[in-house]
N, C-alpha and C positions, 0 to 999 in steps of 0.2 A: 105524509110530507111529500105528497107528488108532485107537488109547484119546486122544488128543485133536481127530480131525478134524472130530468135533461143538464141539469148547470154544471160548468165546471170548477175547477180550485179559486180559477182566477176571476171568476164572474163573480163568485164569492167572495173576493176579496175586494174586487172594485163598486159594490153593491153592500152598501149600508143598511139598506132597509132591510136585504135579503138577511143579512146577518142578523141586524135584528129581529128577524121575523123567524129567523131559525132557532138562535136563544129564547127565547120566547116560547117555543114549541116545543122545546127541550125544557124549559122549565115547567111547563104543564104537565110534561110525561112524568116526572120527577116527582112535585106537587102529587100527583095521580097515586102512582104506588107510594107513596109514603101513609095515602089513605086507605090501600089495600092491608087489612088486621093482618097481626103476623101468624097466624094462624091458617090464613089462605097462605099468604107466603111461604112456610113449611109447607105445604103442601105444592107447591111450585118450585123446588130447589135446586132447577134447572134456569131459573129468572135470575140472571145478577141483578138483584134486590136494590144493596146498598149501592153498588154502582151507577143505577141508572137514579135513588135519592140523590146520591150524594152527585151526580151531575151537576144538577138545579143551581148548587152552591159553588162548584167550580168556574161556574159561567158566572154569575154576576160581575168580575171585574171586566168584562165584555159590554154589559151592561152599560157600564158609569164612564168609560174610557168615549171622549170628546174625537171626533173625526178629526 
Protein backbone atom coordinates (compact mmCIF):
# COMPACT_ATOMS: atom_id res chain seq x y z
CA UNK A 1 0.00 0.00 0.00
CA UNK A 2 2.71 2.70 -0.86
CA UNK A 3 0.39 5.02 -2.83
CA UNK A 4 -0.73 6.32 0.59
CA UNK A 5 2.50 6.27 2.99
CA UNK A 6 3.02 9.88 2.08
CA UNK A 7 -1.02 10.81 2.81
CA UNK A 8 -2.35 12.22 5.64
CA UNK A 9 -5.73 11.81 8.03
CA UNK A 10 -7.18 14.44 6.26
CA UNK A 11 -6.36 13.74 2.59
CA UNK A 12 -8.03 10.65 3.64
CA UNK A 13 -10.79 11.90 4.60
CA UNK A 14 -11.37 14.46 1.60
CA UNK A 15 -10.44 11.63 -0.86
CA UNK A 16 -13.06 9.22 -1.73
CA UNK A 17 -11.58 7.28 -4.18
CA UNK A 18 -8.49 6.98 -1.73
CA UNK A 19 -10.78 5.58 0.74
CA UNK A 20 -12.11 3.46 -1.59
CA UNK A 21 -9.26 2.23 -2.82
CA UNK A 22 -7.91 1.54 0.62
CA UNK A 23 -11.17 -0.61 1.62
CA UNK A 24 -10.67 -2.33 -1.24
CA UNK A 25 -7.05 -3.43 -0.27
CA UNK A 26 -7.99 -4.17 3.07
CA UNK A 27 -10.55 -6.45 1.72
CA UNK A 28 -8.29 -8.47 -0.44
CA UNK A 29 -5.83 -8.89 2.40
CA UNK A 30 -8.74 -10.13 4.46
CA UNK A 31 -10.16 -12.34 1.46
CA UNK A 32 -6.29 -13.62 1.31
CA UNK A 33 -5.77 -15.10 4.70
CA UNK A 34 -9.09 -16.44 5.10
CA UNK A 35 -7.68 -18.67 2.07
CA UNK A 36 -4.44 -19.36 4.10
CA UNK A 37 -5.67 -23.40 5.66
CA UNK A 38 -5.64 -23.24 9.38
CA UNK A 39 -2.97 -25.29 9.47
CA UNK A 40 -0.44 -22.90 7.99
CA UNK A 41 -2.06 -20.46 10.28
CA UNK A 42 -1.13 -22.48 13.49
CA UNK A 43 1.76 -22.44 12.34
CA UNK A 44 1.87 -18.57 12.23
CA UNK A 45 0.43 -17.55 15.76
CA UNK A 46 2.14 -14.58 15.69
CA UNK A 47 -0.38 -13.33 12.61
CA UNK A 48 -3.78 -11.92 14.09
CA UNK A 49 -5.53 -14.28 11.78
CA UNK A 50 -9.10 -13.46 12.62
CA UNK A 51 -8.33 -9.83 12.83
CA UNK A 52 -7.07 -8.98 9.79
CA UNK A 53 -10.47 -11.80 8.37
CA UNK A 54 -12.60 -10.27 10.23
CA UNK A 55 -11.54 -6.73 8.87
CA UNK A 56 -12.83 -7.41 5.24
CA UNK A 57 -16.45 -7.43 7.16
CA UNK A 58 -15.93 -4.38 9.27
CA UNK A 59 -15.32 -2.19 6.39
CA UNK A 60 -18.21 -3.02 4.23
CA UNK A 61 -20.61 -0.35 5.78
CA UNK A 62 -17.67 2.12 4.21
CA UNK A 63 -18.34 0.45 1.25
CA UNK A 64 -22.29 1.10 0.67
CA UNK A 65 -22.31 4.65 2.59
CA UNK A 66 -23.17 7.36 -0.45
CA UNK A 67 -20.69 10.65 -0.35
Amino acid sequence: MAFVQEMTREALERDRKLTLALVKEIEIIGEAAYQVSAATREQMPDIPWEDIMGMRHRLEPVMNVEP
